[in-house]
Backbone as JSON Lines, residues from 0, in Angstrom:
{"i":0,"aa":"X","n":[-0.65,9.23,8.27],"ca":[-1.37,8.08,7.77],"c":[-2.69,8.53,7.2]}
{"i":1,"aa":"X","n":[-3.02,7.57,6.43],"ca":[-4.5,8.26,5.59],"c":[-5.44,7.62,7.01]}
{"i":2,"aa":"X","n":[-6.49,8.33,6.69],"ca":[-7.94,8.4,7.41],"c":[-8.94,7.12,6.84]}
{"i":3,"aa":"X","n":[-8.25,5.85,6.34],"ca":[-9.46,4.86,6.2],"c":[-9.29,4.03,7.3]}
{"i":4,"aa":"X","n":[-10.34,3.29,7.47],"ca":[-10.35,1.87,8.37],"c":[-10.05,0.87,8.3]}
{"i":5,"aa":"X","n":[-8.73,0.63,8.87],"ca":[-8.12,-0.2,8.46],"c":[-8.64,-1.1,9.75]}
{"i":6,"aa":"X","n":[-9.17,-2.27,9.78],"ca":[-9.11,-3.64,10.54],"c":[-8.16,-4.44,10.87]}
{"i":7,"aa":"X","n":[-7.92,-4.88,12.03],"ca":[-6.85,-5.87,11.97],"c":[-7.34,-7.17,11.77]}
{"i":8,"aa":"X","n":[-6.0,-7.32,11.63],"ca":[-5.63,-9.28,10.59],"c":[-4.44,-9.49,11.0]}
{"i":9,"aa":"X","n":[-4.9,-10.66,11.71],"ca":[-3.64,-11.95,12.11],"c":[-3.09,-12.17,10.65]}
{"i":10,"aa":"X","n":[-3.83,-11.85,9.72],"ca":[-2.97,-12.77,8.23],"c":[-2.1,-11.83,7.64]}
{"i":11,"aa":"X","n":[-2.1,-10.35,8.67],"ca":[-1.23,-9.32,7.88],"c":[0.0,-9.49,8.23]}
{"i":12,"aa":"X","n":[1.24,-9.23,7.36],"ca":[2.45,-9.79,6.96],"c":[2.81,-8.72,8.19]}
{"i":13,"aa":"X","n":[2.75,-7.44,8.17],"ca":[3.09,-6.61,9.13],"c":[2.74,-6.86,10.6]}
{"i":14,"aa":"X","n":[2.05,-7.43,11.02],"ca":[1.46,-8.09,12.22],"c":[2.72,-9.4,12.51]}
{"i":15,"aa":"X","n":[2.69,-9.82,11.85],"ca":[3.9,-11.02,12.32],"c":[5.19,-10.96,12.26]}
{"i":16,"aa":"X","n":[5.83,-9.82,11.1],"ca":[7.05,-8.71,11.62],"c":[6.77,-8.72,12.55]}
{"i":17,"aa":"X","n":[6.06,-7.37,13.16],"ca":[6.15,-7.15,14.42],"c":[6.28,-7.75,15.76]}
{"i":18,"aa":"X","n":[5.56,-9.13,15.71],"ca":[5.42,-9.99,16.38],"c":[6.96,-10.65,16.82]}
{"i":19,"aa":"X","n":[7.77,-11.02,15.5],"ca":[8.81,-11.64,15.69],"c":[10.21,-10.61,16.26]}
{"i":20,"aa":"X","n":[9.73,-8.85,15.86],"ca":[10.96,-7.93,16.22],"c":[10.43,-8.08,17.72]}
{"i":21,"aa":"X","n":[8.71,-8.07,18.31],"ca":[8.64,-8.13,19.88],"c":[9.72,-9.33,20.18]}
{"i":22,"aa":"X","n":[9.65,-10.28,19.88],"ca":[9.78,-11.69,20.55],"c":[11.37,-11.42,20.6]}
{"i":23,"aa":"X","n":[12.22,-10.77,19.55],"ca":[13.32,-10.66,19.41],"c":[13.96,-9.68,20.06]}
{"i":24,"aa":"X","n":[13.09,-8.78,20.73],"ca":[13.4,-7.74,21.56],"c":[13.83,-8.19,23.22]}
{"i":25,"aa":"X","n":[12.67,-9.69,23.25],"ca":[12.42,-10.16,24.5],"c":[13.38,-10.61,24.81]}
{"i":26,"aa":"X","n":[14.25,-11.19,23.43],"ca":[15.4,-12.63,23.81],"c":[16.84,-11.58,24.06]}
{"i":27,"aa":"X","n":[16.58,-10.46,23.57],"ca":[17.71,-9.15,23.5],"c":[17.93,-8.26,24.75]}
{"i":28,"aa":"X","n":[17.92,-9.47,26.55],"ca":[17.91,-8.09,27.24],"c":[19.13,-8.6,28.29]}
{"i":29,"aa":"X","n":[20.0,-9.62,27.56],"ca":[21.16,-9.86,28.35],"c":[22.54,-9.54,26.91]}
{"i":30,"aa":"X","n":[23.33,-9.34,27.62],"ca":[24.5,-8.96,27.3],"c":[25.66,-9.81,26.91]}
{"i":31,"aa":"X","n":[25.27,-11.28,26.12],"ca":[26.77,-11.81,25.74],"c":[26.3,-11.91,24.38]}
{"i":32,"aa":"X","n":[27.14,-12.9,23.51],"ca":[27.47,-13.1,22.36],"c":[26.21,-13.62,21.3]}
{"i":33,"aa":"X","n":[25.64,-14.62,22.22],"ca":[23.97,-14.7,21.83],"c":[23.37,-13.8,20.88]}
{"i":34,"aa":"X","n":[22.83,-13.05,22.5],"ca":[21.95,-11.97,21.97],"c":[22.47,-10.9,21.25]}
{"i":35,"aa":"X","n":[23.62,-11.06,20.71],"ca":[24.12,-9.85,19.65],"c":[24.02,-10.59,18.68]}
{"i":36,"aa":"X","n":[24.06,-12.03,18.07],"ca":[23.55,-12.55,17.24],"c":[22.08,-12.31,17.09]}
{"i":37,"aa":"X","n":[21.59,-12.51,18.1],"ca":[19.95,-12.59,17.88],"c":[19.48,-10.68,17.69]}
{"i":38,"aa":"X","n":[20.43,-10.06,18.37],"ca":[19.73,-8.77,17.77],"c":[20.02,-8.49,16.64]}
{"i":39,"aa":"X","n":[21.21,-9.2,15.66],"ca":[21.19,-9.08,13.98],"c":[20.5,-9.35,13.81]}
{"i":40,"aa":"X","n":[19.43,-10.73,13.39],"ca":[18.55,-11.25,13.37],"c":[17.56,-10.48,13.58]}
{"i":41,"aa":"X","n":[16.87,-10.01,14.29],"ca":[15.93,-9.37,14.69],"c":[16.3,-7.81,13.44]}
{"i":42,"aa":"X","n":[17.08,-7.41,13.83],"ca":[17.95,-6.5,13.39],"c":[17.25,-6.26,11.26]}
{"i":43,"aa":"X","n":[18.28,-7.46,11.3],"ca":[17.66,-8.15,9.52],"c":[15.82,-8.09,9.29]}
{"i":44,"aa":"X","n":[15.29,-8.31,10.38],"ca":[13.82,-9.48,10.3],"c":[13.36,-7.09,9.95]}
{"i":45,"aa":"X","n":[13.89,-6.6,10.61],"ca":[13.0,-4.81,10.73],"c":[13.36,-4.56,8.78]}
{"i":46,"aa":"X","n":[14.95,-4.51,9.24],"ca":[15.62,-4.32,7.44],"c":[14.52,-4.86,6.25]}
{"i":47,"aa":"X","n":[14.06,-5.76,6.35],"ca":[13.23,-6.79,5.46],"c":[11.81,-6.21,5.28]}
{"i":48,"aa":"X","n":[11.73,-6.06,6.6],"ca":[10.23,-5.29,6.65],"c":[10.12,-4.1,6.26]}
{"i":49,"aa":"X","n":[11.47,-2.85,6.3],"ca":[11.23,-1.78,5.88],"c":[11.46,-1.65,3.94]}
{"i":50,"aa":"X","n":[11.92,-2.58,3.95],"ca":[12.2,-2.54,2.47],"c":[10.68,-3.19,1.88]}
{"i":51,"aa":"X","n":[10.09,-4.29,2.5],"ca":[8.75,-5.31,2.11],"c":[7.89,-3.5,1.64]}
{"i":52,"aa":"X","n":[7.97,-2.72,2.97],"ca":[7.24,-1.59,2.82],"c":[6.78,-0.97,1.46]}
{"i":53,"aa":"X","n":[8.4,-0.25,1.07],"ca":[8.64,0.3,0.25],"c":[8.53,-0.57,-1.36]}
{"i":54,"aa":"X","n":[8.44,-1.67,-1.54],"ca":[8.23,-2.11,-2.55],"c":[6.95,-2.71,-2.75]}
{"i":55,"aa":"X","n":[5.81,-2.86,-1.35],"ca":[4.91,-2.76,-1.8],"c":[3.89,-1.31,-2.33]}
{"i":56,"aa":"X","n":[4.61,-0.76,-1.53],"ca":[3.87,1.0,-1.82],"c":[5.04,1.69,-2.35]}
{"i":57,"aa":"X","n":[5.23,2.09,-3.52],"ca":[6.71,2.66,-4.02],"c":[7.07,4.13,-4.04]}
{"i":58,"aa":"X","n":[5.61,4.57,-3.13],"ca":[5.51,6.13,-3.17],"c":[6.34,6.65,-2.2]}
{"i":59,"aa":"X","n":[7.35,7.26,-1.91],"ca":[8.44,7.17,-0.95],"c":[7.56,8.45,-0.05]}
{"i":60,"aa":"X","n":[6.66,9.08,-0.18],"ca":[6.12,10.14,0.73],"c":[5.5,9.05,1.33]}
{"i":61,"aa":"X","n":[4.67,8.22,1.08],"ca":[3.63,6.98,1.3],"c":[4.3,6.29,2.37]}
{"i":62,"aa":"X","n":[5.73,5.84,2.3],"ca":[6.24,4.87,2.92],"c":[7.03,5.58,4.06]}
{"i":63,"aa":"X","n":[7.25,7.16,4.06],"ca":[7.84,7.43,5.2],"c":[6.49,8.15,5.82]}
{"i":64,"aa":"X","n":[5.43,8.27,5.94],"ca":[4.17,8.51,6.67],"c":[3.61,6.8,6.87]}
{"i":65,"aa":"X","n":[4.19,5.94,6.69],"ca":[3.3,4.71,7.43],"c":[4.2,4.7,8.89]}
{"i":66,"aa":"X","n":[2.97,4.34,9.77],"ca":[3.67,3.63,11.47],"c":[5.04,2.66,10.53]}
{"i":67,"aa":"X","n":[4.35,1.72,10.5],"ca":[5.33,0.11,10.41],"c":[6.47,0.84,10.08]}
{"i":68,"aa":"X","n":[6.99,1.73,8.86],"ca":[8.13,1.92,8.36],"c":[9.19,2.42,9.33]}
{"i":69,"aa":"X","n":[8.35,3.54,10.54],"ca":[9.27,3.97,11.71],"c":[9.26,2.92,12.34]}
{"i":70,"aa":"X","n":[8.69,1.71,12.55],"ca":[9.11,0.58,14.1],"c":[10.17,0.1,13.67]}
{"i":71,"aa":"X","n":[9.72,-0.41,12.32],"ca":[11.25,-1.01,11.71],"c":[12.19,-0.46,11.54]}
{"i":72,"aa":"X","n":[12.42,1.19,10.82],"ca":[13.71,1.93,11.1],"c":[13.88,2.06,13.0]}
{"i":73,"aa":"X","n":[13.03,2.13,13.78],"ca":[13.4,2.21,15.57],"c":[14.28,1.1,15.58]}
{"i":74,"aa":"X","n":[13.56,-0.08,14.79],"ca":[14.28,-1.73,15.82],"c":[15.9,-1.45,15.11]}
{"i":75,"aa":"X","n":[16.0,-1.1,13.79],"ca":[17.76,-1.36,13.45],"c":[18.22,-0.32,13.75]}
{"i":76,"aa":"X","n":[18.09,1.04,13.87],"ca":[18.73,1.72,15.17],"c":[19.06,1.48,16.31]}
{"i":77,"aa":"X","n":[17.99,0.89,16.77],"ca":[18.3,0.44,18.59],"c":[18.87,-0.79,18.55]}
{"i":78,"aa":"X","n":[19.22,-1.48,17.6],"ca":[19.92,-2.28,18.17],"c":[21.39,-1.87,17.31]}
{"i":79,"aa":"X","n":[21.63,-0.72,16.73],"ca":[22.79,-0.41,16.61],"c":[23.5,0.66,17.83]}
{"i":80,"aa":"X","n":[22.34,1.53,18.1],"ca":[23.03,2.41,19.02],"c":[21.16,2.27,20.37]}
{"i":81,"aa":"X","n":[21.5,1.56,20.83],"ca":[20.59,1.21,21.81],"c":[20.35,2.25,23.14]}
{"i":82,"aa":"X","n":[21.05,3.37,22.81],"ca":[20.87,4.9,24.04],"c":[19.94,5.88,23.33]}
{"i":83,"aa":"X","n":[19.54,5.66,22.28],"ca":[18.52,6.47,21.13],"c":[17.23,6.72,22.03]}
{"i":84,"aa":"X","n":[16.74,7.13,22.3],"ca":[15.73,7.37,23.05],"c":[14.4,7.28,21.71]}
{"i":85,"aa":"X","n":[13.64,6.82,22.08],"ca":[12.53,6.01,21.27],"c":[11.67,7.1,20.68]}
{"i":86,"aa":"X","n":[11.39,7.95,21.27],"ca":[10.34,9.02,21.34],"c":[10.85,10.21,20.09]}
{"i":87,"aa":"X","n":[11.98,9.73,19.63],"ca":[12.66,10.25,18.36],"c":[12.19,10.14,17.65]}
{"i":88,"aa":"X","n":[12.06,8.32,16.83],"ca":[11.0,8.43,16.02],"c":[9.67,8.21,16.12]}
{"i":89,"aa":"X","n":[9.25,8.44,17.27],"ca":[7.91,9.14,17.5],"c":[7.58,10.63,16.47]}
{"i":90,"aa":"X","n":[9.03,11.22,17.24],"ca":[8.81,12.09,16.66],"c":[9.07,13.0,15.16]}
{"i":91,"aa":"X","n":[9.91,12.08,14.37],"ca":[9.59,11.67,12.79],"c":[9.03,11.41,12.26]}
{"i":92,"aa":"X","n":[8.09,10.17,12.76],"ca":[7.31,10.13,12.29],"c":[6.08,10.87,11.8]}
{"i":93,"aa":"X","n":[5.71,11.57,13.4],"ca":[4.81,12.75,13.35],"c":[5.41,13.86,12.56]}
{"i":94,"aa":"X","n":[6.58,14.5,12.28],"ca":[7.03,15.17,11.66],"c":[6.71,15.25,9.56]}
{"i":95,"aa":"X","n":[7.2,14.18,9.27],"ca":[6.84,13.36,7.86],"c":[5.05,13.65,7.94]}
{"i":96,"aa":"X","n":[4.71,12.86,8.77],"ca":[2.9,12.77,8.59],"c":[2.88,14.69,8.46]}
{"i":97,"aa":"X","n":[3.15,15.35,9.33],"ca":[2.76,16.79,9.28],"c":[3.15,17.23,7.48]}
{"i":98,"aa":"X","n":[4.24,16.81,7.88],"ca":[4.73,18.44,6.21],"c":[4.18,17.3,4.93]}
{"i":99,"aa":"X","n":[3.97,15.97,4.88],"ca":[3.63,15.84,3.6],"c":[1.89,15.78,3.82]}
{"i":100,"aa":"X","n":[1.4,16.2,4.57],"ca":[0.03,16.38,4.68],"c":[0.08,18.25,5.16]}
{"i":101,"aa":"X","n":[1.11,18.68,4.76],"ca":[0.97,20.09,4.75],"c":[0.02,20.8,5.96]}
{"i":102,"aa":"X","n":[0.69,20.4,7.54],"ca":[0.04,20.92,8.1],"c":[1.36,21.21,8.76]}
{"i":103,"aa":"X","n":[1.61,22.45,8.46],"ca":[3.17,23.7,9.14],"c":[3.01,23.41,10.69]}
{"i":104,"aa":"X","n":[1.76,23.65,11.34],"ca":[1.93,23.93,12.46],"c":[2.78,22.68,13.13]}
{"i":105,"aa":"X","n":[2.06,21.77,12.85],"ca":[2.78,20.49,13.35],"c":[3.87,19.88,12.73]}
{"i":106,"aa":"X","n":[4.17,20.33,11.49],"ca":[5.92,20.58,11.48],"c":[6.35,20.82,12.55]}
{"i":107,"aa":"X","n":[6.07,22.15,12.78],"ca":[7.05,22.97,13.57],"c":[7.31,22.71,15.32]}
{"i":108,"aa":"X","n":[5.75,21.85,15.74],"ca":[5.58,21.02,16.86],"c":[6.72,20.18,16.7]}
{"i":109,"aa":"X","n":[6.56,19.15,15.97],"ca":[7.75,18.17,15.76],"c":[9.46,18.27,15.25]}
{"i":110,"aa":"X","n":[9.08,19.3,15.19],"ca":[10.63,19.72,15.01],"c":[11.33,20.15,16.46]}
{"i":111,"aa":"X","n":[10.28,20.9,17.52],"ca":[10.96,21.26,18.52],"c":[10.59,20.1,19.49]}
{"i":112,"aa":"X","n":[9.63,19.07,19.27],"ca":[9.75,18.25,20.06],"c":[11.2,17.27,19.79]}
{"i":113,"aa":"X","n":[11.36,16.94,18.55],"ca":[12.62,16.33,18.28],"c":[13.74,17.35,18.71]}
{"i":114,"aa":"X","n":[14.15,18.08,18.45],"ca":[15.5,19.14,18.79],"c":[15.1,18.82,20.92]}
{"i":115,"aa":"X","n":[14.5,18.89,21.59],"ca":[13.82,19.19,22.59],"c":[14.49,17.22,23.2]}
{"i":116,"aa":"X","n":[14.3,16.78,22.44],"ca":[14.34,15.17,23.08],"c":[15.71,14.41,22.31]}
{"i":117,"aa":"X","n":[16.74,15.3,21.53],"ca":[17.6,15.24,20.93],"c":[18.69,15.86,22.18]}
{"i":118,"aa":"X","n":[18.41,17.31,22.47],"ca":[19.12,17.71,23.53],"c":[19.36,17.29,24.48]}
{"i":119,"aa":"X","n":[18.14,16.81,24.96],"ca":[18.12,16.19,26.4],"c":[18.88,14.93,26.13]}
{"i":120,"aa":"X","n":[18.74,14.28,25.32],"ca":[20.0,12.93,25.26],"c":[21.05,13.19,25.36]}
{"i":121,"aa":"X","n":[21.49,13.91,24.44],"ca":[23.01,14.73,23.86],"c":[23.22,15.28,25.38]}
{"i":122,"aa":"X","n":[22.32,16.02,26.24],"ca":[23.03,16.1,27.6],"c":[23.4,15.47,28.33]}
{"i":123,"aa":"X","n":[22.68,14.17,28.6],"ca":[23.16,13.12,29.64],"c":[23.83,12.51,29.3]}
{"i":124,"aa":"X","n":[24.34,12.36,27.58],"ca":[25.83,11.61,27.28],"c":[27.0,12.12,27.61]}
{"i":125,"aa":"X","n":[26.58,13.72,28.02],"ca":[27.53,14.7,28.01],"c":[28.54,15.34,26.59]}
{"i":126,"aa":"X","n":[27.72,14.9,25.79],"ca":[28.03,15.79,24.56],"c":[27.66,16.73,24.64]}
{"i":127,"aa":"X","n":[27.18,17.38,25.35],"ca":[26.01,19.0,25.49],"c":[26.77,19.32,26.85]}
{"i":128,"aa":"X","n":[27.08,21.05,26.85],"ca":[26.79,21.56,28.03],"c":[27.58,21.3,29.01]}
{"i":129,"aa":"X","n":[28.61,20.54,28.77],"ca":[29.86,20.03,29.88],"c":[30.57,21.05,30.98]}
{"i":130,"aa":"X","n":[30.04,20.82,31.86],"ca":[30.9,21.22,32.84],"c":[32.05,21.3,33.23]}
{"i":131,"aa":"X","n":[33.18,22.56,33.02],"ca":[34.46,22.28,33.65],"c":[34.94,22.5,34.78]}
């Protein structure tokens, strides 16, 4: 992310996304037919926002170094494959911010933190490392 000061605002469009993927997260923590409707919904409300992103800023380095663009790619992942461990695109994000601000080292941080928190999932699904 760039280095200005940005203030918050209730009147920012991204503030009330967010607001509505929280609220939609909240209504998303039981298991019938509902809330798989409501996690499309919610689902759609991230889709909307990551695209709002990209067509307000059309610089595609621009739009994969903003926060908002990873919450919204997190929310329609997790509610497609909801075992994703979060800290993934944590760590994309930080990854993107490193190499298009050309700082290698923290590439290379974020690459083994991702491979590092990639494994460890992939083990406890037991795709990794199986015991016979």
């Amino acid at each position: 992310m760039s280095n200005k000061n940005v203030k918050f605002s209730t009147q920012s469009t991204n503030f009330w996304l967010n607001v509505a993927l929280l609220v939609g997260g909240l209504f998303a923590l039981s298991a019938d037919v509902v809330t798989n409707v409501f996690a499309a919904g919610v689902s759609i409300i991230a889709f909307v926002g990551a695209i709002r992103t990209l067509v307000k800023r059309p610089d595609f380095k621009v739009w994969l170094t903003d926060a908002n663009t990873w919450v919204y790619i997190a929310n329609i992942v997790l509610v497609l494959l909801p075992s994703v461990p979060v800290e993934v695109f944590q760590s994309l994000y930080r990854f993107f911010v490193a190499l298009f601000g050309q700082d290698y080292q923290g590439v290379i941080l974020a690459v083994f933190s991702l491979a590092n928190i990639l494994l460890r999932w992939l083990s406890t699904k037991g795709l990794l490392f199986n015991k016979k």
